[in-house]
C-alpha positions as CSV (number, residue, x, y, z in Angstrom):
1,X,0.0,0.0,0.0
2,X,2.8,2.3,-0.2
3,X,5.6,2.8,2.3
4,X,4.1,5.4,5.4
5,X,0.9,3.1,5.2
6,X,1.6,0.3,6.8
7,X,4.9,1.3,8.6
8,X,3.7,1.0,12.0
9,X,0.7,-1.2,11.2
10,X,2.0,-3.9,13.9
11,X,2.0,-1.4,17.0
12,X,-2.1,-0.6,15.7
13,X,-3.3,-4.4,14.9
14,X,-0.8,-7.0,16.0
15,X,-2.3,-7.4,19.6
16,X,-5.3,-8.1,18.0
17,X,-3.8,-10.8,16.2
18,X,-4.1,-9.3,12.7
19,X,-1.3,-9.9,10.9
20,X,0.2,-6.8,8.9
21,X,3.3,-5.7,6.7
22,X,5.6,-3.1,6.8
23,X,7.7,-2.1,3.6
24,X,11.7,-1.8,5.2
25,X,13.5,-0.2,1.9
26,X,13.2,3.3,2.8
27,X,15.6,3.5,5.4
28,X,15.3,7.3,6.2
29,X,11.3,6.6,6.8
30,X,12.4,3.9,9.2
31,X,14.9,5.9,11.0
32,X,12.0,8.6,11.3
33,X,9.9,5.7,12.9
34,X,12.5,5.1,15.4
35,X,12.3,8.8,16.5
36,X,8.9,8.7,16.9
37,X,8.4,6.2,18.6
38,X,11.2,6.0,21.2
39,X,10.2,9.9,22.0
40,X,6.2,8.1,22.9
41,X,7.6,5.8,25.0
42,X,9.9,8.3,26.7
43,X,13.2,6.0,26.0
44,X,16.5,7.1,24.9
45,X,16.6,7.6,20.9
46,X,20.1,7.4,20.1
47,X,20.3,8.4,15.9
48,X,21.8,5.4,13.6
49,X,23.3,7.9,10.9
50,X,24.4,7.8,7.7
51,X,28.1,7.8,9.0
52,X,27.8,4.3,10.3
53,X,29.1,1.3,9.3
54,X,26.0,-0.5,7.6
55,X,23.6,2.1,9.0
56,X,21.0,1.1,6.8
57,X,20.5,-2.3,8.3
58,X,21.3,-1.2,11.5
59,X,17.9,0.7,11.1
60,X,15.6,-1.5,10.1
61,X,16.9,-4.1,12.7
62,X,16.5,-1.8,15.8
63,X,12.8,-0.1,14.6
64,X,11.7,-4.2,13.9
65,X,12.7,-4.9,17.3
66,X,11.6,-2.4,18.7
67,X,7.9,-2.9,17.2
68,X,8.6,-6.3,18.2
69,X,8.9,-5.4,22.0
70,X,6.1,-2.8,21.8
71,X,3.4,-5.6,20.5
72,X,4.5,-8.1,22.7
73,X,3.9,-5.4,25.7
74,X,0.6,-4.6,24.2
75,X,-0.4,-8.3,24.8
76,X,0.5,-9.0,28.2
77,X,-1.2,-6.1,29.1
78,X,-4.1,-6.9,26.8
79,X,-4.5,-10.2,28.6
80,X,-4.6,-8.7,31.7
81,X,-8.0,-6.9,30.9
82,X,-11.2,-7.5,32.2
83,X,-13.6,-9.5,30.3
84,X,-15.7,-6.5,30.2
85,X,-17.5,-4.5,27.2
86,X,-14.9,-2.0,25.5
87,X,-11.9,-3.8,27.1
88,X,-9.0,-4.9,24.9
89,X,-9.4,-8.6,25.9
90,X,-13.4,-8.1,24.6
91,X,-12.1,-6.4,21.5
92,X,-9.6,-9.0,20.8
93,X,-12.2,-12.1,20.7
94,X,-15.1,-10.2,19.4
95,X,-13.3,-9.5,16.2
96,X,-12.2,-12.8,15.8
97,X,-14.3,-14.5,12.9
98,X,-18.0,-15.4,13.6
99,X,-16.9,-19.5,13.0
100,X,-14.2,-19.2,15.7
101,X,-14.9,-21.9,17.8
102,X,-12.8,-19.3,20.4
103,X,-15.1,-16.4,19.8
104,X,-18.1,-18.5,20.4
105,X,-16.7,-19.7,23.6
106,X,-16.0,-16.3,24.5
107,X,-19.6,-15.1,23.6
108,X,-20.9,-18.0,26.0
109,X,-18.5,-16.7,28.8
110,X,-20.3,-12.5,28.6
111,X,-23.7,-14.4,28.2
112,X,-22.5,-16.4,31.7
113,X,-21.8,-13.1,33.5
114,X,-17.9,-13.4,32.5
115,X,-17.8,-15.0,35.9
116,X,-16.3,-18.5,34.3
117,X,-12.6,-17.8,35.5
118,X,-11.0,-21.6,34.4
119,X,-12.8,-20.5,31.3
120,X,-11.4,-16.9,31.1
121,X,-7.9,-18.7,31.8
122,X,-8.2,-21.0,28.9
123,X,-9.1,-17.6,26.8
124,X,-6.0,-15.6,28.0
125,X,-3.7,-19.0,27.0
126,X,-5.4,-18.8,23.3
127,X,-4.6,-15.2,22.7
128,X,-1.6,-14.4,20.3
129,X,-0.4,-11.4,18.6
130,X,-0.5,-11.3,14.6
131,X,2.6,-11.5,12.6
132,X,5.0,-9.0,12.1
133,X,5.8,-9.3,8.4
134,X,8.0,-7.2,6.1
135,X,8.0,-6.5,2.5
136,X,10.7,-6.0,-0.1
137,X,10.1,-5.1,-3.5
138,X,13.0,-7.0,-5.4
139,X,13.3,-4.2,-7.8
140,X,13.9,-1.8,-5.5
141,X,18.2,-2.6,-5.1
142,X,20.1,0.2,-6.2
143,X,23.7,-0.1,-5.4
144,X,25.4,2.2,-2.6
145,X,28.8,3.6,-3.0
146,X,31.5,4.6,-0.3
147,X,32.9,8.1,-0.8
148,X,35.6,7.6,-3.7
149,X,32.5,6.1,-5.8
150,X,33.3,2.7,-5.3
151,X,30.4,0.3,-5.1
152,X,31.0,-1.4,-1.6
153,X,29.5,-5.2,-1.6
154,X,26.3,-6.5,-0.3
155,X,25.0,-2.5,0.9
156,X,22.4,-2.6,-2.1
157,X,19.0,-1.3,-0.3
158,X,17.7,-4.4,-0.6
159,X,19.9,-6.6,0.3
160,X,20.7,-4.1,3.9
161,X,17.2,-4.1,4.1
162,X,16.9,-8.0,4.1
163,X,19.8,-8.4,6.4
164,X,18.3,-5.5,8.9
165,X,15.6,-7.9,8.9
166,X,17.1,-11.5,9.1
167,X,19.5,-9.8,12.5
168,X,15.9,-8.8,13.9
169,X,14.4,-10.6,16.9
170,X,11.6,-11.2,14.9
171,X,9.7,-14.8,15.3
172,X,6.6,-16.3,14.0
173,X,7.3,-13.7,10.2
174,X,7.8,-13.3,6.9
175,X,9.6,-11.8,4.2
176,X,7.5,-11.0,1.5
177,X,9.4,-10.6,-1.8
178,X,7.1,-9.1,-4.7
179,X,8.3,-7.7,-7.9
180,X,9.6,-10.5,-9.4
181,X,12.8,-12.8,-9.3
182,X,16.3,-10.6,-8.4
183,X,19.0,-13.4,-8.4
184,X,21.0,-10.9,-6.1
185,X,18.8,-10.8,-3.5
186,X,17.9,-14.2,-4.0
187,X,21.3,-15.8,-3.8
188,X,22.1,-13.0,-0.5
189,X,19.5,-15.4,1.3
190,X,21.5,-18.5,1.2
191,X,23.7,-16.5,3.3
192,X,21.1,-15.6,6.0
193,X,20.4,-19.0,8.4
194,X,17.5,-17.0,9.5
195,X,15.4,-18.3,6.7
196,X,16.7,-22.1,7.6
197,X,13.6,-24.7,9.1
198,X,13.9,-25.0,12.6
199,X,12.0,-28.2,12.5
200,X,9.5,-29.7,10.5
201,X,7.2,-27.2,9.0
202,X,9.3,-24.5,11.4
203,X,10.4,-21.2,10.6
204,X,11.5,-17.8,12.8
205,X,11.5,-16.3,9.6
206,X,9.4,-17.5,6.2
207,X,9.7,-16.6,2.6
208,X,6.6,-15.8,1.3
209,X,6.7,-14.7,-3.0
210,X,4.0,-12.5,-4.5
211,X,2.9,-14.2,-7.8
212,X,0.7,-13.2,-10.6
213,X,0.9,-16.6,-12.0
214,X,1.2,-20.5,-11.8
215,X,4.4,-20.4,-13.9
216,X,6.0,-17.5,-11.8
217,X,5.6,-20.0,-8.5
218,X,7.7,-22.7,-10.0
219,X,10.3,-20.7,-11.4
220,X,10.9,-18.8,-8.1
221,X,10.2,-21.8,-6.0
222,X,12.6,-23.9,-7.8
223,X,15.3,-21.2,-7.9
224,X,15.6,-21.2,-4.1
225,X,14.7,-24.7,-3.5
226,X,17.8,-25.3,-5.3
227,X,19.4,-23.4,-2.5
228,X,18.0,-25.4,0.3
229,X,15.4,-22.4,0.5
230,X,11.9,-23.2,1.3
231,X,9.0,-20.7,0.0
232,X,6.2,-21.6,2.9
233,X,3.6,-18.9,0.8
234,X,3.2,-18.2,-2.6
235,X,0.8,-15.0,-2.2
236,X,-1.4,-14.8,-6.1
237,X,-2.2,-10.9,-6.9
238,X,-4.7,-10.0,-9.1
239,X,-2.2,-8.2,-11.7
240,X,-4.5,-4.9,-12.3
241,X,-6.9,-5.2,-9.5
242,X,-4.5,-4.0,-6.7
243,X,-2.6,-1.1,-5.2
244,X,0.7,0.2,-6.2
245,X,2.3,-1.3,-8.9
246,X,0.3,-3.0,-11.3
247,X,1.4,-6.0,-13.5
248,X,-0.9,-6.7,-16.3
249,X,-0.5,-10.4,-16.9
250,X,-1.2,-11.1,-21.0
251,X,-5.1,-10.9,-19.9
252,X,-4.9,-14.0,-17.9
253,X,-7.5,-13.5,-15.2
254,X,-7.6,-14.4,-11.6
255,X,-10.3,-17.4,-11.4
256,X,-8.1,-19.4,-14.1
257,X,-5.0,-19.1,-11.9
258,X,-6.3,-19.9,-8.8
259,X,-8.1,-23.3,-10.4
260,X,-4.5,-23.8,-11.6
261,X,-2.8,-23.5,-8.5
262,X,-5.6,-25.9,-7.3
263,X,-5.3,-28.9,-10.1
264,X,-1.4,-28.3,-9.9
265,X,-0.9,-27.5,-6.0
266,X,0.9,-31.2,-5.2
267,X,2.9,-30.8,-7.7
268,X,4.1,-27.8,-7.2
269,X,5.1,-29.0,-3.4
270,X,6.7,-32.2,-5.0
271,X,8.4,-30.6,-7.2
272,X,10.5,-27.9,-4.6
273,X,10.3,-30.4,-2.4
274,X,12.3,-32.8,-4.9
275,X,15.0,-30.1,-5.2
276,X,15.1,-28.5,-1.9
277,X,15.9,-31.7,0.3
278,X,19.2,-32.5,-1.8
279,X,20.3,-28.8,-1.2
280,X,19.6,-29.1,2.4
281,X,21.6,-32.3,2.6
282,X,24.5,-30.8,1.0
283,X,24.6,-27.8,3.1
284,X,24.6,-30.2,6.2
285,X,21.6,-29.0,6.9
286,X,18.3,-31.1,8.4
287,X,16.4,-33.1,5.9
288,X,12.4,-34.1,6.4
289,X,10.9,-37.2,5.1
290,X,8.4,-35.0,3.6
291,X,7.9,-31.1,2.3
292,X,7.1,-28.4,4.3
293,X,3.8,-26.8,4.4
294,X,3.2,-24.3,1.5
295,X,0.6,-21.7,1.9
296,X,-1.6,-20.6,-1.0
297,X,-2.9,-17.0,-0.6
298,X,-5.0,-14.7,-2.8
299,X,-5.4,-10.8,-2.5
300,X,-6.6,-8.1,-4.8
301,X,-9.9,-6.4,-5.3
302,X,-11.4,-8.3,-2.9
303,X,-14.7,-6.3,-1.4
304,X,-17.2,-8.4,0.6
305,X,-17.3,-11.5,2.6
306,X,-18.8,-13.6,0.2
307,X,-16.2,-13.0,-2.2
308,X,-13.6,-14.0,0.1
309,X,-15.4,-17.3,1.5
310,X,-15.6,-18.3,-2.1
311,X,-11.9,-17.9,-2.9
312,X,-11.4,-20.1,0.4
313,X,-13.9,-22.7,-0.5
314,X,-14.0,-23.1,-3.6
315,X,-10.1,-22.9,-4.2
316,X,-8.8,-24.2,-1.0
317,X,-6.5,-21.2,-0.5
318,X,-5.0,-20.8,2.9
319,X,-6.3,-17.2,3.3
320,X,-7.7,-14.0,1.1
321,X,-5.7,-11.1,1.6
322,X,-7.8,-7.6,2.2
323,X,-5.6,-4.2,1.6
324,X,-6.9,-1.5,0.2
325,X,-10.1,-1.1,2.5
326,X,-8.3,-0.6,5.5
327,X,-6.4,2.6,3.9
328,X,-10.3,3.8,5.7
329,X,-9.6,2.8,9.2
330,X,-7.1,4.6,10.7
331,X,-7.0,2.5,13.6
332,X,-4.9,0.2,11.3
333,X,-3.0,2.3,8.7
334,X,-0.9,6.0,8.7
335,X,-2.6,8.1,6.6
336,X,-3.0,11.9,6.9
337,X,-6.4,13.7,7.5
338,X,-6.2,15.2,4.1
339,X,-5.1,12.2,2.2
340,X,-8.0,10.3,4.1
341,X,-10.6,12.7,3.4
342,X,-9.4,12.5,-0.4
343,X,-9.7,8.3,-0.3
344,X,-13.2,8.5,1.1
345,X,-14.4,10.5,-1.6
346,X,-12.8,8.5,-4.1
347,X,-14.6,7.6,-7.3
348,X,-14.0,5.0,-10.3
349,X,-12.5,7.7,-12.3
350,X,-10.7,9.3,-9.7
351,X,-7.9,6.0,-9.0
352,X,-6.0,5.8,-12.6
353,X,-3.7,3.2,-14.2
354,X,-1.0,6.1,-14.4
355,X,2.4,5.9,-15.8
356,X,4.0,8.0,-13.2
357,X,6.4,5.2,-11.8
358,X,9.9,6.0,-12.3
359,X,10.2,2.2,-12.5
360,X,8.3,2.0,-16.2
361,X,5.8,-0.3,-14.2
362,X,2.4,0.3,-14.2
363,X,0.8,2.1,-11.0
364,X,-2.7,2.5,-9.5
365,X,-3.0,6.1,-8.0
366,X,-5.0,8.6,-6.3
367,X,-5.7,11.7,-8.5
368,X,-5.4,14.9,-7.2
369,X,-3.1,13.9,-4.4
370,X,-0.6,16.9,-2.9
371,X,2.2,15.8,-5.2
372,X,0.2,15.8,-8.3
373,X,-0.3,19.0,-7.3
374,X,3.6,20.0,-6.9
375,X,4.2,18.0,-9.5
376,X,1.8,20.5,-12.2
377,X,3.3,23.7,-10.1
378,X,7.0,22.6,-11.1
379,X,5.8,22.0,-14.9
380,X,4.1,24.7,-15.1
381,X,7.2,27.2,-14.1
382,X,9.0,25.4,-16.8
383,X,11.1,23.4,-14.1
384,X,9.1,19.9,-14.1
385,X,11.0,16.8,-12.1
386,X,11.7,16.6,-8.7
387,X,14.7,17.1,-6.5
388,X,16.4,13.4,-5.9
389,X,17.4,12.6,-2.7
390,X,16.4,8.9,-2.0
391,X,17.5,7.9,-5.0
392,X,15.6,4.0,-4.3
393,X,14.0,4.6,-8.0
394,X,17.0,5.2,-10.3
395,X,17.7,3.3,-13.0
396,X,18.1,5.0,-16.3
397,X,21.7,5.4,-17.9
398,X,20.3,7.1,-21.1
399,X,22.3,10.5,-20.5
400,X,24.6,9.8,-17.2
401,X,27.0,7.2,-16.6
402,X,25.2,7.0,-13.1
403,X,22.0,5.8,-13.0
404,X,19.5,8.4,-12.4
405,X,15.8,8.0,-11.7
406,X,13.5,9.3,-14.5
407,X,11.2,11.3,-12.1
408,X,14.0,13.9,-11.1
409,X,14.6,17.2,-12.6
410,X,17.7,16.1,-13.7
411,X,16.5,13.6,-16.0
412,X,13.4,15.5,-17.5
413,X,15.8,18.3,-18.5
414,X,18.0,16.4,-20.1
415,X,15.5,14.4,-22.1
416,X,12.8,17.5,-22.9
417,X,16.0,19.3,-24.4
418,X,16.5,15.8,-26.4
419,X,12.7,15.8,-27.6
420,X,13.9,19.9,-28.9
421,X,16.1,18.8,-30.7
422,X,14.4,16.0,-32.9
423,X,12.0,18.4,-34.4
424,X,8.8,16.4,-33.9
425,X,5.2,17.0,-34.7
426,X,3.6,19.1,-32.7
427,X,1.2,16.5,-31.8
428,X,4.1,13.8,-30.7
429,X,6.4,16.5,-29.0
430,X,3.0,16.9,-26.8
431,X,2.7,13.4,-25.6
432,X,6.0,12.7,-25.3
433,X,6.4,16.1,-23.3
434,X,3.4,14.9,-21.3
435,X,4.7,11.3,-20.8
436,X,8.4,12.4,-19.6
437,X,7.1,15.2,-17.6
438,X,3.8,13.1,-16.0
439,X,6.6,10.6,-13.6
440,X,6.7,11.2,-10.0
441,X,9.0,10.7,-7.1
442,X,7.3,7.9,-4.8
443,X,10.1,7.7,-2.6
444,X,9.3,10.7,-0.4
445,X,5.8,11.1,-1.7
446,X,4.1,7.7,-0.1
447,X,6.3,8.4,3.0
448,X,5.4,11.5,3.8
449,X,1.8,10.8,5.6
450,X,3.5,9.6,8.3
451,X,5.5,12.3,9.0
452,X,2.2,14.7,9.1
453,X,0.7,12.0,11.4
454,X,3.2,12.1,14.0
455,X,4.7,15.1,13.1
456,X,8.5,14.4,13.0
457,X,10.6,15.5,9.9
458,X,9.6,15.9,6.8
459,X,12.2,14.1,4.5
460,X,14.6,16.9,2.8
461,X,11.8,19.9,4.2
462,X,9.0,18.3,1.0
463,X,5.8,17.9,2.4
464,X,3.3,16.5,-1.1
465,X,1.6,13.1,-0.5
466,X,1.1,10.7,-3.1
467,X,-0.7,7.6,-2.7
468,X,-2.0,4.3,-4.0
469,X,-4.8,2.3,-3.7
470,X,-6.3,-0.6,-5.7
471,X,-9.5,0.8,-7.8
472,X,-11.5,-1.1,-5.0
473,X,-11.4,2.0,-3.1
474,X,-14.0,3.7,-5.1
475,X,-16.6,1.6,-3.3
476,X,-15.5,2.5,-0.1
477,X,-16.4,5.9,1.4
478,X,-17.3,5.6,5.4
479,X,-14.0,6.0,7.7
480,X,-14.4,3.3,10.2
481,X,-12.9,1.9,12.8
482,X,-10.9,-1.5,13.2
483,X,-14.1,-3.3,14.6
484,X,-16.3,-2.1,11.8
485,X,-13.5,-3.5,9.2
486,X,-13.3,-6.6,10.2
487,X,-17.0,-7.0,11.2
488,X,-17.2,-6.5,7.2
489,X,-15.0,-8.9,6.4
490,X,-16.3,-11.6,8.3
491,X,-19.5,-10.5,6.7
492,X,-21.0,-8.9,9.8
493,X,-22.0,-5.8,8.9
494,X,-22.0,-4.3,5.2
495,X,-19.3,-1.0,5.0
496,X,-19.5,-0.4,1.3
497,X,-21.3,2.1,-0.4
498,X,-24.5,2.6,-1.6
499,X,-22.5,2.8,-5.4
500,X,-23.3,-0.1,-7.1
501,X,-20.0,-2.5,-6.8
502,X,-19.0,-5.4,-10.0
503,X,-17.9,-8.4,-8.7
504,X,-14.6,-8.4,-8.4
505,X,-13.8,-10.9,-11.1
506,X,-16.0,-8.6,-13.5
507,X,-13.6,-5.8,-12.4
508,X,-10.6,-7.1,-13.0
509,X,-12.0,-8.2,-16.4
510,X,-12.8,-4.6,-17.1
511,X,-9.7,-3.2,-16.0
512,X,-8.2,-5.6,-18.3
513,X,-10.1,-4.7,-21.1
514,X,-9.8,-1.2,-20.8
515,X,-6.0,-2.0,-20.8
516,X,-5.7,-4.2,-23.6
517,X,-8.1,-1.1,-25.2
518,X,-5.3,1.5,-24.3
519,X,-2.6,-1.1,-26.0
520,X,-4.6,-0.7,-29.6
521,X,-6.0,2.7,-29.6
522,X,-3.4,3.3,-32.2
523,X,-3.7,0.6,-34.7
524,X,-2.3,1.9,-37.8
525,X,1.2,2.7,-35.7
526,X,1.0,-1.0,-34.4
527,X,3.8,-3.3,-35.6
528,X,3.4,-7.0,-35.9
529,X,4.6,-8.2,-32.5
530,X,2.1,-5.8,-30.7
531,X,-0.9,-6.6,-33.1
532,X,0.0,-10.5,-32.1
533,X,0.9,-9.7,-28.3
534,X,-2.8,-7.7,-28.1
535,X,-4.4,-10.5,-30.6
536,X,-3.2,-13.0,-27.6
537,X,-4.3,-10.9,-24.4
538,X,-7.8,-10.7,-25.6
539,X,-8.0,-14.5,-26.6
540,X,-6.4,-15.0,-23.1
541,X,-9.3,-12.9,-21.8
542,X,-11.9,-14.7,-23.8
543,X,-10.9,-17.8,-22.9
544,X,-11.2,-16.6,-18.9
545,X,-14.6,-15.6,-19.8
546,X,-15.7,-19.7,-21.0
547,X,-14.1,-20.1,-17.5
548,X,-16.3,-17.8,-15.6
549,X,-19.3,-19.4,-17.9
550,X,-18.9,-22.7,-16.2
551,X,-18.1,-21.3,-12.8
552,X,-20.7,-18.6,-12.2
553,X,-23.6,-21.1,-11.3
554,X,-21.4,-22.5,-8.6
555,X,-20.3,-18.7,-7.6
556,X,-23.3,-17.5,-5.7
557,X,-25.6,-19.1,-2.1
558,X,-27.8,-16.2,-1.5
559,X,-29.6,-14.3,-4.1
560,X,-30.7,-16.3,-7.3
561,X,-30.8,-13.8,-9.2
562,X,-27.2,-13.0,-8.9
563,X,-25.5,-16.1,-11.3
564,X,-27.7,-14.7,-14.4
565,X,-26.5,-11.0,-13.4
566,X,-22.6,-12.3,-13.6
567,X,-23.5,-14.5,-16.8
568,X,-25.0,-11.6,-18.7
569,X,-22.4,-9.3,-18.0
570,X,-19.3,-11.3,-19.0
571,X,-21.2,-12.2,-22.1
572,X,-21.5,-8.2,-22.7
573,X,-18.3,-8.1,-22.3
574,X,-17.1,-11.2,-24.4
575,X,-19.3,-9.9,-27.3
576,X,-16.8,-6.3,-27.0
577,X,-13.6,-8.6,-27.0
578,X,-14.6,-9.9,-30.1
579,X,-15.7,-6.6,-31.3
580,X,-11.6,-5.8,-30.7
581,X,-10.4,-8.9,-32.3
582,X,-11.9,-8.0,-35.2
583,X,-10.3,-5.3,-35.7
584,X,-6.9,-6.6,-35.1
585,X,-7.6,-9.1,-38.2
C-alpha cells in the first residue's frame, strides 16, 4: 500500500492478532519511525546515521525490534483486561471471525456473566499477537557507493534491508518478496540461516513470493529450492486489480489461476520439495521425510465477505488477503487527514492506471493527491521533475553514466531538451512532453503521511503526498474503525457504499479490457509483434470468460438472481472482446 501506510501497522493491529506488513527499503522513513516512537515511549533515541558502518541495516533491525517489544507489551497487558465491554481482551475475541470456535466460547463466557474464571484462563492462554511481516520489493536494489564512488558489496538497499531484517528478533514472520525474481537478492538469502527450518514445517522467519501466475511460482520456487530455501507462501495478486504497482499479466485472469494452483498445488510441493531436500543435505543442513507446508494466498480487489469465503472454498487457498479497504480505518493504517478525506471521496474515475512510476511499471493512483499538485506547479514554471534525494527509484543510464531516476529534474531536463532537438510534430512533442514530464517521485511522496501523522521530519523539508490504492477503493467511502472492518469482512455488517460494486472478477476483467483497449487505440502505428501480443491478451481474456461461464452457477448461495447477473455481464463483455479482435484481423 505504499511505504508510510503500513509502517507502524504492527503497533495498531498485532495485539489483535491481525497480521500486517511493513515495507523496510526506505531507510530514512524507518529511522523517522524510530524517533517517533522512542520519543512516545519516553526512551533514549540514540540516531543510527548515515556515518555508520552499515547504517541502513542497522535501522531496520533496531525499529523491527523495537515494534517487536512494543506488540509483545501490548499483549500482556491486553491479557490482563477484564472480560468486560470495551476492554482490549473483549475487543480481541469479538473481532475474531463469527466460526471461531474461540469467539463462540468467549460469547458464551459475557452471556454467563464473564464469571467462568477456568474458562477466562483457557481464553487468556489462546490469545496471540498477529505477525510482524515485512516486505521487499525485489526491484527496488540500487547499489550504494562509499565516498571515492566505489560500489562497496552487499549495501544494495535491498539486500541491507533483508539483512536488517534476518538480524531482527523477529519470530513467528515473513519476508514478502514481490516484484519478481532478483538473483541478487535471491542468492544473499542463502547467506542468512534465519530463513533455515527449525523443524518440521518451522520457521523464525518464512519466505513468502508474491505471484501473478502458476508459472512465476515454480520458477521462483525452484530457484531457491535449489538453494536449500523453502517458500512456505506463494501469495497470487490480481495483476491490475491491486494497489501500487500494477502487473498486467497477458489478460490471464484471476479465477483461471487460482483453479490452476488448485489442479497443480501437489505438484508444485513435489516438485520444490524434490530439489530442496538435496540442497539441504548438501549444506549439512536437516532433511524431512516430507515437504514443508506451503501456503496458498489470494489478494486483490477483494470487497465483501462472500467474495472472500468463495476464494477459500471453492479454491482451498490458505487465506484472502484484504488491503486496500483498511487505507479507511485509521486504527490500522498512517494516513494523513487530508489524504484520508481525499480516499473516502474517491470515485471509479478518480484512481488511474498512471504511468508516473519511475520504474516503467504500471501504478494504480489517487488523482489529485498533494504531489500531483507539486508535480503540475514545477511543470508549469518550466522546471518539471523533482529534486532526488532517496535515490531508491534510479535506474536510467540514457544521459549519465550514473544511474538516475527518470522522475527527477535532472532527467526530465536532459530528455525535454532531447525531444527539442528531434524536431517532432507538434502533436508527438505533446505526448511525449506529457509522458516524460507526468513521472513522480514515490520515494518521499508515499512516506510522507506519516511524518504529518506524527509530526517528526519531513524528508529533505518536502511535504506533497502521493498515494495508491487498488481501484477497490471507489466503493468505499465511510472512515471506520478496526471493529467495523473486520466486522465487514467476516461479513457482519455491510461498510460499502450505496455505489453499485461489480464483482470483483468482473472488475478485474474490465480493468483488463480497458488496458488491452489502451494497447490498440493506435492501430495503424501498431507493428506486428504488438498486433500478435494484443491478438493473444484478448484471446487469453476470452478464454477466462468460457471459464467464468462454467463457474458462475457454482459462484453464488444467496440471491438467485445474482448467477444470471454475472452471466449476462461477461457475455456483454465477451461480445466487446470480439468486437476488438476483429479489428486486429
Amino acid at each position: 500500500m505504499g511505504l508510510a501506510y503500513t509502517i507502524d501497522s504492527p503497533v495498531k493491529v498485532a495485539r489483535y492478532g491481525i497480521a500486517s506488513t511493513i515495507s523496510i527499503v526506505e531507510d530514512k522513513l524507518v529511522e523517522l519511525m524510530r524517533l517517533h516512537y522512542y520519543r512516545e515511549r519516553k526512551d533514549t533515541y540514540t540516531p543510527i546515521t548515515p556515518r555508520e558502518d552499515d547504517y541502513r541495516a542497522k535501522r531496520i533491525t533496531d525499529y523491527l525490534n523495537l515494534v517487536n517489544k512494543m506488540v509483545q507489551e501490548q499483549i500482556e497487558q491486553l491479557k490482563a483486561s477484564a472480560f468486560e465491554t470495551g476492554s482490549e481482551i473483549s475487543k480481541y475475541f469479538e473481532m475474531l471471525p463469527t466460526s471461531s470456535s474461540v469467539r463462540q466460547l468467549y460469547q458464551q463466557i459475557i452471556q454467563a456473566g464473564g464469571e467462568v474464571k477456568t474458562l477466562q484462563d483457557f481464553l487468556r492462554s489462546q490469545i496471540v499477537p498477529g505477525a510482524i511481516d515485512v516486505n521487499i520489493m525485489t526491484k527496488l536494489d540500487k547499489d550504494n557507493s562509499n565516498k571515492e564512488g566505489e560500489v562497496i558489496a552487499e549495501t544494495s538497499d535491498a539486500l541491507a534491508a533483508l539483512r536488517g531484517y534476518a538480524k531482527s528478533d523477529l519470530t513467528n514472520s515473513s519476508i514478502i518478496f514481490s516484484a519478481g525474481l532478483n538473483p541478487r537478492l535471491f542468492n544473499y538469502l542463502e547467506k542468512l540461516p534465519a530463513f533455515n527450518a527449525t523443524g518440521f514445517g518451522k520457521f523464525d522467519k518464512r519466505i513468502v513470493i508474491k505471484v501473478s501466475d502458476y508459472r512465476s511460482a515454480i520458477i521462483q520456487g525452484k530457484y531457491l529450492a535449489k538453494k536449500g530455501l523453502w517458500v512456505s507462501e506463494f501469495r497470487i495478486e490480481s495483476g491490475l486489480n491491486c494497489g501500487g504497482h500494477a502487473f498486467a499479466s497477458d489478460g490471464f485472469l484471476l479465477g483461471p489461476i487460482l483453479e490452476e494452483f488448485k489442479t497443480k498445488k501437489e505438484e508444485l510441493i513435489q516438485t520444490l520439495f524434490q530439489l530442496y531436500n538435496p540442497a539441504v543435505q548438501t549444506k549439512g543442513g536437516e532433511t524431512f521425510d516430507q515437504p514443508h507446508p506451503i501456503n496458498i494466498t489470494v489478494q486483490g480487489g477483494i470487497g465483501t465477505a462472500e467474495e472472500a469465503d468463495f476464494l477459500i472454498e471453492h479454491y482451498g487457498v490458505t487465506s484472502a488477503g484484504w488491503g486496500t479497504p483498511f487505507l479507511l480505518c485509521p486504527e490500522a493504517t498512517t494516513v494523513d487527514n487530508v489524504t484520508l478525506n481525499q480516499l473516502s471521496l474517491a470515485k471509479e474515475e478518480d484512481v488511474i492506471l498512471s504511468k508516473f512510476s519511475p520504474l516503467g511499471v504500471r501504478f494504480n493512483y489517487l488523482k489529485g493527491s498533494s504531489a500531483e499538485k507539486e508535480k503540475q506547479r514545477r511543470i508549469d514554471k518550466g522546471s518539471p521533475g523533482s529534486p532526488c534525494t532517496e535515490k531508491h527509484l534510479v535506474s536510467n543510464t540514457e544521459f549519465t553514466k550514473e544511474p538516475i531516476c527518470t522522475a527527477s529534474h535532472k532527467y526530465q531536463k536532459l530528455k525535454i531538451n532531447q525531444l527539442k532537438e528531434q524536431n517532432l510534430p507538434e502533436a508527438e512533442y505533446i505526448a511525449r512532453y506529457n509522458e516524460v514530464v507526468g513521472k513522480e517521485c514515490l520515494c518521499v511522496g508515499l512516506s510522507n503521511s506519516a511524518s504529518m501523522k506524527y509530526g517528526v521530519p519531513f524528508i529533505k523539508n518536502r511535504t506533497d503526498v502521493n498515494i495508491c490504492p487498488g481501484p477497490n477503493i471507489a466503493y468505499f467511502h465511510k472512515i471506520v474503525s478496526l471493529k467495523e472492518m473486520t466486522d465487514h469482512i467476516y461479513g457482519r455488517t455491510n461498510i460499502l457504499s450505496t455505489t453499485k460494486r461489480p464483482h470483483m472478477f468482473i472488475k478485474e476483467l474490465d480493468l483488463n479490457i480497458d488496458y488491452v483497449k489502451e494497447q490498440i487505440s493506435n492501430l495503424n502505428k501498431m507493428d506486428g509483434k504488438q498486433t500478435k501480443d494484443a491478438t493473444k491478451y484478448i484471446v487469453n481474456l476470452i478464454e477466462g470468460i468460457e471459464y467464468y461461464k462454467v463457474l458462475s452457477l457454482s459462484m453464488f448461495k444467496e440471491n438467485i438472481s445474482e448467477p444470471f447477473t454475472f452471466l449476462n455481464t461477461i457475455l456483454e463483455r465477451e461480445n466487446d472482446l470480439k468486437k476488438l479482435q476483429s479489428k486486429l484481423v
